[in-house]
C-alpha positions as CSV (number, residue, x, y, z in Angstrom):
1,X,-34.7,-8.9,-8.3
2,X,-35.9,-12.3,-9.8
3,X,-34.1,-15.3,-10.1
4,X,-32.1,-15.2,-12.8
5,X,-30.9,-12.1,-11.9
6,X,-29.5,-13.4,-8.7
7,X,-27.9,-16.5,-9.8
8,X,-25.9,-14.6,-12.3
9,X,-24.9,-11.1,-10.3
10,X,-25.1,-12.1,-6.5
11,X,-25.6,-16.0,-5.7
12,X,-21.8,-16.8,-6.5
13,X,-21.0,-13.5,-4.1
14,X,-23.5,-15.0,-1.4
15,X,-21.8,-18.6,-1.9
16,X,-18.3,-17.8,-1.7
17,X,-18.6,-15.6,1.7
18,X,-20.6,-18.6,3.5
19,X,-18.3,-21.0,2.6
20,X,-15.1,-18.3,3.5
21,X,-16.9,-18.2,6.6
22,X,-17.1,-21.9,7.7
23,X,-13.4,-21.8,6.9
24,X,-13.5,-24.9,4.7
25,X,-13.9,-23.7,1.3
26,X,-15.1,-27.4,0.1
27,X,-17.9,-28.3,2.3
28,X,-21.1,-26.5,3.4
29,X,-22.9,-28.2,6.2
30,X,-26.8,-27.9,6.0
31,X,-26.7,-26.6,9.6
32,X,-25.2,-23.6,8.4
33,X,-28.6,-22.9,6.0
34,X,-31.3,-23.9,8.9
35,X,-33.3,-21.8,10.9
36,X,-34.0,-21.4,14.7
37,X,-30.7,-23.6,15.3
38,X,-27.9,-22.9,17.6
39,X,-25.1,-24.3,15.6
40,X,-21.6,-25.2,17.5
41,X,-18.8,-22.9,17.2
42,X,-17.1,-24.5,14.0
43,X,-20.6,-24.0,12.0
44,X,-21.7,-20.2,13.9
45,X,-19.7,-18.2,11.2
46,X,-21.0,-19.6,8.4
47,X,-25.0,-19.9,9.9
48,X,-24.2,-15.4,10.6
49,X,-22.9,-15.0,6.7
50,X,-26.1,-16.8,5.5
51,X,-28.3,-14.6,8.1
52,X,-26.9,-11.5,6.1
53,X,-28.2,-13.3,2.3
54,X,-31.2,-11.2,1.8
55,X,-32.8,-13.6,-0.7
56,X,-32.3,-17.3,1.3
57,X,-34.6,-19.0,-1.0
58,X,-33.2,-17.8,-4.2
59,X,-29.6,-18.9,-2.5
60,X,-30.9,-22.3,-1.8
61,X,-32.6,-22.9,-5.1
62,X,-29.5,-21.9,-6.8
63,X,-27.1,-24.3,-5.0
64,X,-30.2,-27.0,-5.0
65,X,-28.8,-26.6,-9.0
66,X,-25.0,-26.4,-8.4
67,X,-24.8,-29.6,-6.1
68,X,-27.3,-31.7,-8.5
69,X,-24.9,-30.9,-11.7
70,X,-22.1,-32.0,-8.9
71,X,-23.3,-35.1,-7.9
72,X,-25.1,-36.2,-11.1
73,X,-21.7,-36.0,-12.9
74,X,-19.7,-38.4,-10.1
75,X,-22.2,-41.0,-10.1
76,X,-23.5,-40.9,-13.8
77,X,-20.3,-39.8,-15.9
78,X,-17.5,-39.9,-12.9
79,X,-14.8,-40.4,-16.0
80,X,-15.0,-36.6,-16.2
81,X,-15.9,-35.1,-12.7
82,X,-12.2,-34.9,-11.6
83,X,-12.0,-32.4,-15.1
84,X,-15.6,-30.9,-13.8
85,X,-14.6,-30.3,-10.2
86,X,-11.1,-28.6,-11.5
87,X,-13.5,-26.3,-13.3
88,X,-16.3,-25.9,-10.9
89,X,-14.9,-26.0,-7.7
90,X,-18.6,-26.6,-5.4
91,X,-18.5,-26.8,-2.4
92,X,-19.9,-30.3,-1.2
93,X,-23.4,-30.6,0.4
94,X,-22.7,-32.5,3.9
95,X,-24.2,-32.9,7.1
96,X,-22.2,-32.9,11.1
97,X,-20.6,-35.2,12.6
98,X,-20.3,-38.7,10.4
99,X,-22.5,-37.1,7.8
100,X,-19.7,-34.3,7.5
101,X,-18.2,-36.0,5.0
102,X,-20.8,-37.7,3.1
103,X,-22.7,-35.7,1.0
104,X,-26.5,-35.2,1.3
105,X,-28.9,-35.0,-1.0
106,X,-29.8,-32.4,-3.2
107,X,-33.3,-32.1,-2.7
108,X,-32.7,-31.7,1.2
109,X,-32.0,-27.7,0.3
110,X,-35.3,-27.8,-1.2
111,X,-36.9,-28.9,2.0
112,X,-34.7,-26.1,4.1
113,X,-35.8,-23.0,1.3
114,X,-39.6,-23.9,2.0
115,X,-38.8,-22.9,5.7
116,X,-37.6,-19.3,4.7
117,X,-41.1,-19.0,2.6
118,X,-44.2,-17.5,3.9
119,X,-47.7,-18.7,2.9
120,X,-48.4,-15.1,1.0
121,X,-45.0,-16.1,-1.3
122,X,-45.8,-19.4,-2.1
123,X,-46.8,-18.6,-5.5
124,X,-43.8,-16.4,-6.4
125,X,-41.3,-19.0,-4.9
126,X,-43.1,-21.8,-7.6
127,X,-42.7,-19.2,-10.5
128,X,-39.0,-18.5,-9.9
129,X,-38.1,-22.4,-9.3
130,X,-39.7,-23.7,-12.3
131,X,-37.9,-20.5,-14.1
132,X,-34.4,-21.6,-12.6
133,X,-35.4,-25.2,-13.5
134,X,-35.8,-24.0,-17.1
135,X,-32.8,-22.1,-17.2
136,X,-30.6,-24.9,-15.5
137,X,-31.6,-27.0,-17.6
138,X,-30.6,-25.8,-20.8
139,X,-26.9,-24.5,-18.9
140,X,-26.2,-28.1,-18.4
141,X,-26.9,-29.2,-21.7
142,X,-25.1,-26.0,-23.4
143,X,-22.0,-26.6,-21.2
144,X,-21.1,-30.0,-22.2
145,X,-21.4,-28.7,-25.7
146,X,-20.1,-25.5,-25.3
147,X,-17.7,-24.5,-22.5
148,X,-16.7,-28.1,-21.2
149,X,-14.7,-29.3,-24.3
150,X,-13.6,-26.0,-24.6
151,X,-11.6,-25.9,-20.6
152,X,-11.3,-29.7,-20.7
153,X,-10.3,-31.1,-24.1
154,X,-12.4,-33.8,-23.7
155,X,-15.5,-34.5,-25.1
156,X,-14.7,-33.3,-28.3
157,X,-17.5,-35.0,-30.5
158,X,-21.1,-34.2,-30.8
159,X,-22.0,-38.4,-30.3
160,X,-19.6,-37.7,-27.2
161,X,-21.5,-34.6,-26.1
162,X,-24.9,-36.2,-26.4
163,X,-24.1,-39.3,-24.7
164,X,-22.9,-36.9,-21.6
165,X,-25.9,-35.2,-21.7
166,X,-28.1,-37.9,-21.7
167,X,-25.9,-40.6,-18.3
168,X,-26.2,-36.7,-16.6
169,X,-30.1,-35.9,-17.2
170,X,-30.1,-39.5,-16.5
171,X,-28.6,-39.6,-13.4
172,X,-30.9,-36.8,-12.7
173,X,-34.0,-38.2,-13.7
174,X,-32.9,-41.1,-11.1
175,X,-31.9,-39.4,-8.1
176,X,-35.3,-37.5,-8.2
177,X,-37.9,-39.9,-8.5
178,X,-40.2,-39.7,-5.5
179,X,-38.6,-43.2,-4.2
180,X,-35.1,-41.4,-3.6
181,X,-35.3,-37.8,-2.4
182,X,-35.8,-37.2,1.3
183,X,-39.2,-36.2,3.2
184,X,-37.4,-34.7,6.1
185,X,-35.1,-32.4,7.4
186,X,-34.5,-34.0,11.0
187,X,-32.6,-34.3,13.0
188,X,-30.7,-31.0,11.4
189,X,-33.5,-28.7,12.9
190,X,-36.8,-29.0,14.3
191,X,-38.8,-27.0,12.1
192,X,-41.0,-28.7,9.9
193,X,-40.2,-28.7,6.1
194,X,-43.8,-27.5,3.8
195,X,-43.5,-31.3,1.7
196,X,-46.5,-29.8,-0.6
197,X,-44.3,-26.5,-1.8
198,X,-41.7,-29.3,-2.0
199,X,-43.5,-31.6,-4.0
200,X,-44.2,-29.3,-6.9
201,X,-40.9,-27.7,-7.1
202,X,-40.0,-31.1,-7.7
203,X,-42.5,-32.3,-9.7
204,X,-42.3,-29.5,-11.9
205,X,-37.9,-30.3,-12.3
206,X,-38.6,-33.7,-12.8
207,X,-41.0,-33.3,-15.6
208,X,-38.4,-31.1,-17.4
209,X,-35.5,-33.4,-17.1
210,X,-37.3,-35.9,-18.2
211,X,-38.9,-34.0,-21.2
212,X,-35.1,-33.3,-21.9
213,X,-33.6,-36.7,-21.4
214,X,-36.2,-38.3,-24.2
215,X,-34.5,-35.9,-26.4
216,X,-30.8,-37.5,-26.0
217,X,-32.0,-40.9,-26.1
């Protein structure tokens, strides 16, 4: 199965059992989602439901994509998120204990899916981010034109539409850059993240968004 097909016919499947699991349908700790962890009681159900996702790095990559369009829209155009989150219903990205409800960043799910990767997959694993980069990319931009004003009633112009676009890629383009996005994984698990499979997922995203965000300028 490649990547597309997963996002569109199982990841949504995958995503709503976990987060059934961990019996709070708006938050999905990252201990849930790490390896050779023993999570407490209140985490085990949802770390078993994500055992049973065949295709862990294809389920990370696709809610690295769901919880950047989340958090890019509070911080870079939060007039609409409450209308967004109606819509989208994600479940938050959040750590244990004080963390549990603060959200993490994005990019640490990158860090986690380049545990679940063997050295003889590295190569496919590059080819099916930078194809759900791609992909992503032009389903943000298409929903603020297409579906959002449709489900919202807002954002009814195409000036209005653009500008959206462009404070989201933005925000994107921001919260990416090498300065912001974490290194490390700890103290979540003790594995080691693979930072250079990290790095050009990344760098690969970043270059898109910001190919894309010139455009809406």
């Amino acid at each position: 199965m490649n990547a597309l097909d997963y996002y569109r016919s199982e990841f949504g499947g995958d995503l709503k059992r976990i987060v059934d699991a961990s019996g709070d349908r708006n938050r999905l700790s990252i201990v849930s989602l790490v390896p050779s962890n023993k999570p407490s009681r209140s985490f085990q159900m949802a770390s078993q439901a994500f055992d049973q996702v065949s295709t862990k790095r294809l389920f990370l990559f696709c809610y690295f994509f769901s919880v950047l369009i989340d958090q890019s829209i509070h911080s870079g155009l939060r007039e609409e998120h409450t209308y967004f989150d109606q819509y989208a219903q994600h479940p938050k990205f959040c750590g244990i204990l004080a963390t549990y409800y603060s959200n993490l960043h994005p990019a640490a799910l990158l860090l986690v899916a380049t545990l679940y990767i063997p050295e003889n997959e590295q190569e496919i694993s590059i080819k099916e981010f930078n194809e759900l980069s791609d992909f992503f990319i032009d389903d943000y931009c298409n929903f603020f034109k297409d579906q959002y004003p449709n489900i919202s009633g807002r954002l009814k112009t195409a000036e209005q539409q653009n500008n959206a676009i462009a404070s989201v890629l933005n925000e994107m383009s921001s919260a990416l850059a090498i300065l912001f996005v974490p290194v490390r994984i700890s103290p979540y698990t003790t594995c080691e993240p693979d930072n250079n499979l990290y790095e050009k997922w990344l760098s690969y995203f970043r270059i898109k968004v910001n190919q894309r965000l010139v455009m809406y300028k």
